[in-house]
Kinemage of the C-alpha trace (Angstrom):
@kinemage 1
@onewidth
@group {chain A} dominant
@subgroup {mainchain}
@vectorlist {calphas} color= white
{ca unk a 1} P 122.668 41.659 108.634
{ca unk a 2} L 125.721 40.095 106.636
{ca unk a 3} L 128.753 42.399 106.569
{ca unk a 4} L 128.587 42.783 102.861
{ca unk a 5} L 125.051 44.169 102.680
{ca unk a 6} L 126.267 46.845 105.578
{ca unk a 7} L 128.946 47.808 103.390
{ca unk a 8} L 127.451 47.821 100.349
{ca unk a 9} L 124.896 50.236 102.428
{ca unk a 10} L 127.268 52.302 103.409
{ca unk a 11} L 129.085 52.648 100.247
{ca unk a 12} L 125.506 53.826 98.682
{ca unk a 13} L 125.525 56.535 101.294
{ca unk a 14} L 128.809 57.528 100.714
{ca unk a 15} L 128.163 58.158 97.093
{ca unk a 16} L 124.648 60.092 97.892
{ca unk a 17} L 126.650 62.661 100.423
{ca unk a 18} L 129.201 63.182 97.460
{ca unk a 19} L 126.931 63.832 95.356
{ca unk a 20} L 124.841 65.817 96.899
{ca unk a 21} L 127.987 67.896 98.115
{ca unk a 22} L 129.145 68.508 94.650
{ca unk a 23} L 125.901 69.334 93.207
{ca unk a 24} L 124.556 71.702 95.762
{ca unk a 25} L 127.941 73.409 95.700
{ca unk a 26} L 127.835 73.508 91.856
{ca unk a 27} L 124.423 74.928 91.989
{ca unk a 28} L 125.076 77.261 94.920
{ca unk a 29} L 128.150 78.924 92.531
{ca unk a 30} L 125.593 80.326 89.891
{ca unk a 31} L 127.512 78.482 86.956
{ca unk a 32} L 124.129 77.420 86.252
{ca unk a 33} L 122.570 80.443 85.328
{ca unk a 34} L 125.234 83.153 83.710
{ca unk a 35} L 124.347 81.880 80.319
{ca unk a 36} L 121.452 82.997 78.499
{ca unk a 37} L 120.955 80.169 76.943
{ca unk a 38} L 120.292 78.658 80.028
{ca unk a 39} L 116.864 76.083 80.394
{ca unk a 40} L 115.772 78.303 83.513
{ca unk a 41} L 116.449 82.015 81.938
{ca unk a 42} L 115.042 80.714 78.507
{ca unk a 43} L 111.803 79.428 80.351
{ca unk a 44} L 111.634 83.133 82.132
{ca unk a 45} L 111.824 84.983 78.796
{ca unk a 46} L 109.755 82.675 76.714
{ca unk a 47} L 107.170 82.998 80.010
{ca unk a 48} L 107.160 86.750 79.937
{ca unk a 49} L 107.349 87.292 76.203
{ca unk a 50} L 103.528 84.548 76.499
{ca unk a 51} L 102.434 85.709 79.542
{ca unk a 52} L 102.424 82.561 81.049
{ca unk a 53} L 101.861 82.304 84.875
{ca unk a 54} L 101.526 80.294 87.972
{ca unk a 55} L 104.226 77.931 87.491
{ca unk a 56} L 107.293 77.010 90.080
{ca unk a 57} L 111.027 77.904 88.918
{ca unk a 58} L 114.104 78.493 90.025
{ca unk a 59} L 116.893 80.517 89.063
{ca unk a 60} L 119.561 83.643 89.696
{ca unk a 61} L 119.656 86.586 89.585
{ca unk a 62} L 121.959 90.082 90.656
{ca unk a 63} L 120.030 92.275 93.172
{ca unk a 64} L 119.183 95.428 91.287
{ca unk a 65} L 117.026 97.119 94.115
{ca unk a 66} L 115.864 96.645 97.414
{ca unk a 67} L 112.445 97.681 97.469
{ca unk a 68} L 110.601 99.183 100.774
{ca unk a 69} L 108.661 96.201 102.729
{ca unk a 70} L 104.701 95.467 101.692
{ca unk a 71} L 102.815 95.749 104.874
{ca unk a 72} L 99.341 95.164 103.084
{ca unk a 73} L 98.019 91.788 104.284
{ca unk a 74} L 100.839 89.657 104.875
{ca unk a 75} L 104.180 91.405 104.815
{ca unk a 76} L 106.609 90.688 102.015
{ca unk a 77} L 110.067 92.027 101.535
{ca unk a 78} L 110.592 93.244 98.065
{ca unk a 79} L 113.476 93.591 95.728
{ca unk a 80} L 114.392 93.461 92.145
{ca unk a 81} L 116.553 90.880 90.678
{ca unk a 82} L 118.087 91.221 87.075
{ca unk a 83} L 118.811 88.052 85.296
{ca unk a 84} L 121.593 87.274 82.827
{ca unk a 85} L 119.166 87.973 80.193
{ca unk a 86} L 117.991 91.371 81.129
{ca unk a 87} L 114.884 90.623 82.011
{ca unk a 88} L 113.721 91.774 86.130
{ca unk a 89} L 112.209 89.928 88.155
{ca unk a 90} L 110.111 91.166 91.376
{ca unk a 91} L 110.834 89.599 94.404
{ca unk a 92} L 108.047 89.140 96.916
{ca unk a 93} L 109.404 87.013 100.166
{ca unk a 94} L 106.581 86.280 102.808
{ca unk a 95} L 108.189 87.789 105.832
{ca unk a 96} L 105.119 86.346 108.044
{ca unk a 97} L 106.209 82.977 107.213
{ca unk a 98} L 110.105 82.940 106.397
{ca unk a 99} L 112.965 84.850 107.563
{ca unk a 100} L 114.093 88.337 106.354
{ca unk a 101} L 117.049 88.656 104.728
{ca unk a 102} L 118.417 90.856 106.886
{ca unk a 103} L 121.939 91.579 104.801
{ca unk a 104} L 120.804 92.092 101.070
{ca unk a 105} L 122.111 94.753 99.421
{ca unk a 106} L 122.089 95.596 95.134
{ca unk a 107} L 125.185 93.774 93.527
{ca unk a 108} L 124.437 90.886 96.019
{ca unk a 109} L 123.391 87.266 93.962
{ca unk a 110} L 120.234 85.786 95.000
{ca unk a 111} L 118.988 82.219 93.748
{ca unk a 112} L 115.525 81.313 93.534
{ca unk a 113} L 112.590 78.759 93.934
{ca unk a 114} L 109.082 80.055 93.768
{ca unk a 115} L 106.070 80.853 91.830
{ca unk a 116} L 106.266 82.972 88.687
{ca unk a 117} L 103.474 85.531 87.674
{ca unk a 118} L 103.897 87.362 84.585
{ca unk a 119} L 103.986 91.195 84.775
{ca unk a 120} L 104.706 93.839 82.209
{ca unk a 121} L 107.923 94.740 83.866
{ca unk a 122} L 109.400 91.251 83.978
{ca unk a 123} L 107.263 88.746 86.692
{ca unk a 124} L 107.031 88.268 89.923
{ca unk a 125} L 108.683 85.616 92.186
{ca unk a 126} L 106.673 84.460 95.147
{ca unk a 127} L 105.913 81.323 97.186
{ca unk a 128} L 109.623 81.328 98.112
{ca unk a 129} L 108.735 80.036 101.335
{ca unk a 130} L 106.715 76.312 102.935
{ca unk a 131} L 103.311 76.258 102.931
{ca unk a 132} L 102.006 75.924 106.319
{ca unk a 133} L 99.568 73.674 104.280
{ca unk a 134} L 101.684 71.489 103.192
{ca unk a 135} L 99.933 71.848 99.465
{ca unk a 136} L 101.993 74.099 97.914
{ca unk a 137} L 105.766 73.318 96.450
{ca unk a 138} L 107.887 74.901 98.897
{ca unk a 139} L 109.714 77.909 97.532
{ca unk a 140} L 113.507 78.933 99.217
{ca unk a 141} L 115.522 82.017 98.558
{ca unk a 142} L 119.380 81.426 98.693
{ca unk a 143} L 121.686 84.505 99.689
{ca unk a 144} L 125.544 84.305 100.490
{ca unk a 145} L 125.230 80.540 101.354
{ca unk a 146} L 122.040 81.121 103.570
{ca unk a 147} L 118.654 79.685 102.824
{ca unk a 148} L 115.283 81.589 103.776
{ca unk a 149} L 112.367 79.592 103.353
């Protein structure tokens, strides 16, 4: 290969590495989602106010409560995450097929990619994990700089 095609390669990674380390570490500060006029929180509330369902997201939100494990079926750590908004959102983190987070406490920011399901107390986030399948999206949970998926 000619020296300038190498370079010009390498330049091209360069800028993807720079950009990906800017934008994952302006995502990973939550600026994106302590307004409430936020895309993501305004797609929550409009979802919950239609009770629209079964659709991937992800967002923020401030640990309200940690919730006692679901050992029916597969297990699932629980908690409660408040948005910006208001509106609470269930956790439910497969435990059978990603890790526990082991350190969560209320106060503590979580972000979020899963499923939503509508509820009457706010929705539930699940699928925040891979699919063994491979058909699914695959869902992540991000806590203090740590992803579980």
């Amino acid at each position: 290969m000619e020296k300038g095609v190498l370079m010009q390669k390498l330049y091209l990674n360069v800028l993807i590495i720079v950009a990906v380390f800017f934008g994952w570490n302006y995502f990973d500060s939550g600026q994106q989602y302590d307004d409430p006029s936020n895309p993501v929180v305004t797609a929550l509330s409009d979802a919950f106010q239609n009770r629209r369902s079964n659709f991937q997201i992800e967002g923020e939100g401030e640990v309200l409560r940690v919730l006692s494990d679901d050992i029916d079926g597969s297990r699932h750590q629980r908690f409660i995450l408040e948005l910006v908004s208001g509106q609470t959102l269930l956790v439910a983190h497969n435990i059978d097929l990603a890790p526990r987070i082991s350190t969560i406490k209320e106060g503590d920011l979580v972000s979020f990619n899963g499923e939503y399901e509508w509820n009457p107390q706010g929705g539930v986030i699940h699928w925040t994990h891979h699919d063994p399948r491979g058909i699914h999206a695959t869902g992540w949970l991000r806590h203090k700089g740590r992803i579980y998926q």
